[in-house]
Each structure stands twice: as structure tokens, then as C-alpha cells.
C-alpha positions as CSV (number, residue, x, y, z in Angstrom):
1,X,105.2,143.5,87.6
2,X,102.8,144.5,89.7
3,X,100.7,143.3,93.0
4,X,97.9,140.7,91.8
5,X,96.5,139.5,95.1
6,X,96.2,140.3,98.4
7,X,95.3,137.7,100.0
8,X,96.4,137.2,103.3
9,X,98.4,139.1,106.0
10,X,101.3,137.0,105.0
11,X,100.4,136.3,101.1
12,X,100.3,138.8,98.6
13,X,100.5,136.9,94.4
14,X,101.9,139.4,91.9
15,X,101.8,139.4,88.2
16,X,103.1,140.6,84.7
17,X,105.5,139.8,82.3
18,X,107.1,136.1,82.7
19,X,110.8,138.0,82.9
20,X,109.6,140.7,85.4
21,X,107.6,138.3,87.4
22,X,110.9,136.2,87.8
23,X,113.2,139.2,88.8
24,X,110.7,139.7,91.4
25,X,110.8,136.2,92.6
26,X,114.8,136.7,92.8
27,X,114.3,140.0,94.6
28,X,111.3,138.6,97.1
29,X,113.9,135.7,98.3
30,X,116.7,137.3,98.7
31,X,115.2,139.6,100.6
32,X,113.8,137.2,103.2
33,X,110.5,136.0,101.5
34,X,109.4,132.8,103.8
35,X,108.3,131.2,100.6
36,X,108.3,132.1,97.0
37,X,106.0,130.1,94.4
38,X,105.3,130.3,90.9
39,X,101.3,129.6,89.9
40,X,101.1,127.8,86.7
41,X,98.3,130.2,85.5
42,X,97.7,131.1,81.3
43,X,97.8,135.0,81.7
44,X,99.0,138.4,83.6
45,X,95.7,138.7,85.2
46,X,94.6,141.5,87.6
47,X,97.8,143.6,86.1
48,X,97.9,146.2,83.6
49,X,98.7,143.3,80.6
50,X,95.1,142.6,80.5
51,X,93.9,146.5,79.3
52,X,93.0,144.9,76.0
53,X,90.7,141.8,77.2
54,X,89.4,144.3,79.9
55,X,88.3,147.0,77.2
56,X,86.5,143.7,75.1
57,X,84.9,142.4,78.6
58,X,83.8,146.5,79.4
59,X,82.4,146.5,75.9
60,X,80.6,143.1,76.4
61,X,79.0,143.9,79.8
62,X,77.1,147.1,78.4
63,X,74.9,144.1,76.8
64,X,73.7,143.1,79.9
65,X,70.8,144.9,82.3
66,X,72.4,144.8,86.0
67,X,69.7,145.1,88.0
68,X,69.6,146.4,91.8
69,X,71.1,143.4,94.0
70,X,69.3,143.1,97.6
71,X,72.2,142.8,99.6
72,X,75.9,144.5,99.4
73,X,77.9,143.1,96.2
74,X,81.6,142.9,97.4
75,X,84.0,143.9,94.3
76,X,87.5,143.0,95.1
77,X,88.8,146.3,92.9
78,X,87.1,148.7,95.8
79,X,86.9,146.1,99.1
80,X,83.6,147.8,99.3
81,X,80.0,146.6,99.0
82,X,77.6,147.6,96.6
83,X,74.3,148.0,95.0
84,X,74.9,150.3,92.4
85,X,74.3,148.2,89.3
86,X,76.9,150.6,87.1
87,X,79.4,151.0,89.7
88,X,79.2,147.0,89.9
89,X,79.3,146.8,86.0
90,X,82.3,149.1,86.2
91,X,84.2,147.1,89.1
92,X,83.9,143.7,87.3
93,X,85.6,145.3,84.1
94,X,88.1,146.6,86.4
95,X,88.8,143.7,88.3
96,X,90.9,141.8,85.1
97,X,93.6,145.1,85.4
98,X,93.4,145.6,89.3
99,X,94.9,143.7,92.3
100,X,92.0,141.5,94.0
101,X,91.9,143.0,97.4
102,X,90.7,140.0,99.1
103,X,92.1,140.9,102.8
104,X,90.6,144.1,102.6
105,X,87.5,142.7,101.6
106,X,86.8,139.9,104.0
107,X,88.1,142.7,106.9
108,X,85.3,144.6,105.4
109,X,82.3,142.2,105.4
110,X,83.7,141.3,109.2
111,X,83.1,145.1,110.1
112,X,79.8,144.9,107.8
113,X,78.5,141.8,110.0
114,X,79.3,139.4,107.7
115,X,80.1,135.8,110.0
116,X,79.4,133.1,108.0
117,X,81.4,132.9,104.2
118,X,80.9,130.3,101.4
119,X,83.2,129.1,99.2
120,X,81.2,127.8,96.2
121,X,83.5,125.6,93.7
122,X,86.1,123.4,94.0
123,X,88.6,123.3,96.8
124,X,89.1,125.6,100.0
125,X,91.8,128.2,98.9
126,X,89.6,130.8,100.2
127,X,88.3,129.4,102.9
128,X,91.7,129.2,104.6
129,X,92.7,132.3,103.6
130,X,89.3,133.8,105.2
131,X,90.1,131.9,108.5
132,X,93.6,133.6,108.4
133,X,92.1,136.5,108.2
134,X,89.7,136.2,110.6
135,X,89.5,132.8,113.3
136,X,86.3,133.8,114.2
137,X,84.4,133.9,111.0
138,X,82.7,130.5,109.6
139,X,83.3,128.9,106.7
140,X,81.5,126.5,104.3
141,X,83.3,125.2,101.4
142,X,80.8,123.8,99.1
143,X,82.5,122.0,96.1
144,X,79.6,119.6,95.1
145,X,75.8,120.4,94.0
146,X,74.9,118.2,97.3
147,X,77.0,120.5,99.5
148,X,75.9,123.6,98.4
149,X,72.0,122.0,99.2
150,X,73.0,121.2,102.7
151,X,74.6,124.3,103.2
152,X,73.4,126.0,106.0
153,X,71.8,129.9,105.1
């Protein structure tokens, strides 16, 4: 078992094996937790169960050129933004074994400049989490094809 996300202030996921993630649980509510719930998810994602599919993934992404992005690419393994096209093919390997650092990351596009955040796909998850994170910063959820066109840039 192991830290999975860090989401929030108050919200950190873990993951791992079904039997460790459970005596967790147990542990995390008995030692105050405010809430405890299990995510009905298929795998032990961002923990060290998912070496294998990451060494697959690794092996895939050498297939692909990454060319040099114009602005910063955030990778939630460092918290850090990026142009490096191998650093960023390294991070998205890494990113299946290694907690998602989201808090650090949104705290770091705040200090970058970063005010306005998008959240492209279905629901607002991370648009709440970004407001917990920071009341200040504005955010778009765009869950449609007509959304994201109306989206302010």
C-alpha cells in the first residue's frame, strides 16, 4: 500500500493490493480519518503493482517522436513543468508506478502564473479539487465538444 493521490489538503487516494488497501482503510478510521472511501477502480494504479504495464508503456513510448512543447508540460510524477521531450517521455512512463502529485502541482502552476485551469472530459472532480487548492484560481470544466468551443482562452 502505498500513497496514489494527492489531491487535496484534506484528500490523499492510496493504492495496492485489495488486502493491504483494506487494512489501511481500518487503520485510516480508526485513527480519526473524517471519511474513508473505497474507488471502484480495475487496477493498483500509480503504485509499484503496475512495474510490469509501466515497463510495456516505457517500451511503447520510444515509438513515438516528442517533440518540443511551447509552453511548460506539468507531469504529476515531478509537480514540475517541462519542455524536455525525454524527461516528459520519461515522466509519463513513470506516472503508472508514482503517486499523482496533483496539490503540488496546481500549487506550482499558481506560483508559475497559471490562473485560469480547464478540466477537459467528463465531470468536475478536478475542478473542485483545484478550487480547494486555490479559491482564487478559475475554473472551466468542459465535458462537451460545445463547451470546450466556448471555452474562454
Amino acid at each position: 500500500m502505498q500513497p496514489a493521490n494527492y489531491n487535496s489538503p484534506e484528500q490523499t487516494v492510496i493504492s495496492g493490493s485489495p488486502e493491504g488497501v483494506a487494512r489501511a482503510s481500518e487503520i485510516a478510521r480508526q485513527k480519526g480519518a473524517k471519511r474513508v472511501v473505497e474507488l471502484a477502480v480495475s487496477g493498483a494504479f500509480h503504485s509499484p503493482l503496475m512495474e510490469e504495464a509501466a515497463r510495456v508503456f516505457s517500451r511503447r513510448l520510444e515509438e513515438f517522436v516528442f517533440e518540443r512543447p511551447s509552453i511548460p508540460v506539468y507531469s504529476n510524477v515531478s509537480a514540475s513543468g517541462s519542455r524536455d521531450p525525454s524527461l516528459l517521455r520519461e515522466n509519463a512512463a513513470r506516472q503508472m508506478t508514482s503517486p499523482v502529485r496533483w496539490l503540488d502541482t496546481v500549487q506550482n502552476m499558481v506560483r508559475g502564473g497559471v490562473t485560469r485551469f480547464y478540466e477537459v472530459g467528463p465531470g468536475k472532480v478536478l475542478a473542485g479539487l483545484v478550487k480547494r487548492i486555490d479559491r482564487n484560481a478559475e475554473v472551466i470544466p468542459c465535458g462537451t465538444w460545445d463547451e470546450i468551443a466556448a471555452a474562454p482562452l
